[in-house]
C-alpha positions in Angstrom: -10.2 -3.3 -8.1 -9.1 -2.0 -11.6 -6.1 -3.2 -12.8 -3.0 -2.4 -11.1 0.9 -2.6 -10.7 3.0 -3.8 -7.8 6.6 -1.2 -7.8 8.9 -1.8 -4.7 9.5 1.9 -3.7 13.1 1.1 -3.5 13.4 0.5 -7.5 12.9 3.8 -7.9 15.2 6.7 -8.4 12.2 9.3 -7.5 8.6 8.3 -6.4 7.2 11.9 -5.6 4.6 11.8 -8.8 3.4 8.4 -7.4 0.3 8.1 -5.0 0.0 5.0 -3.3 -3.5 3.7 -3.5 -3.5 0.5 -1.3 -1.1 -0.6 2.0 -0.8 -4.3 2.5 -0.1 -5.9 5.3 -1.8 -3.7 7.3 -2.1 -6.0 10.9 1.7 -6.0 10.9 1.7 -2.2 10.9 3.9 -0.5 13.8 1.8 1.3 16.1 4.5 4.6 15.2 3.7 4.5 11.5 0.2 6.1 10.6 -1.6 4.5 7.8 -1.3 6.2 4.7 -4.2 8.7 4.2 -6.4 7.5 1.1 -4.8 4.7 0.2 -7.3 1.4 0.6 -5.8 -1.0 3.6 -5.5 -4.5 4.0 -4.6 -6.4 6.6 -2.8 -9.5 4.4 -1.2 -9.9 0.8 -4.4 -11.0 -0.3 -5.4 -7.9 -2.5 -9.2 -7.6 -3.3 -10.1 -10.5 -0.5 -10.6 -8.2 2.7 -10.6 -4.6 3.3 
């Protein structure tokens, strides 16, 4: 994985010119909250260990 930055979405006054390229925590999803198209996914915190 190149080298990336964690932003809380809620530090932000606007986010619309940001695309999210990985979801963590994926095995906790909701079964109501679709994953999000594109972005890599992973089921723990772990980035770059599963996937």
């Amino acid at each position: 994985m190149p080298d990336f930055i964690i932003v809380k979405a809620g530090t932000l006054d606007g986010f619309a010119q940001f695309t999210p390229a990985l979801e963590a925590y994926c095995d906790g999803r909701l079964p109501w909250i679709p994953a999000l198209v594109g972005a890599q996914q992973f089921s723990r915190s772990n980035i770059g260990d599963d996937g």
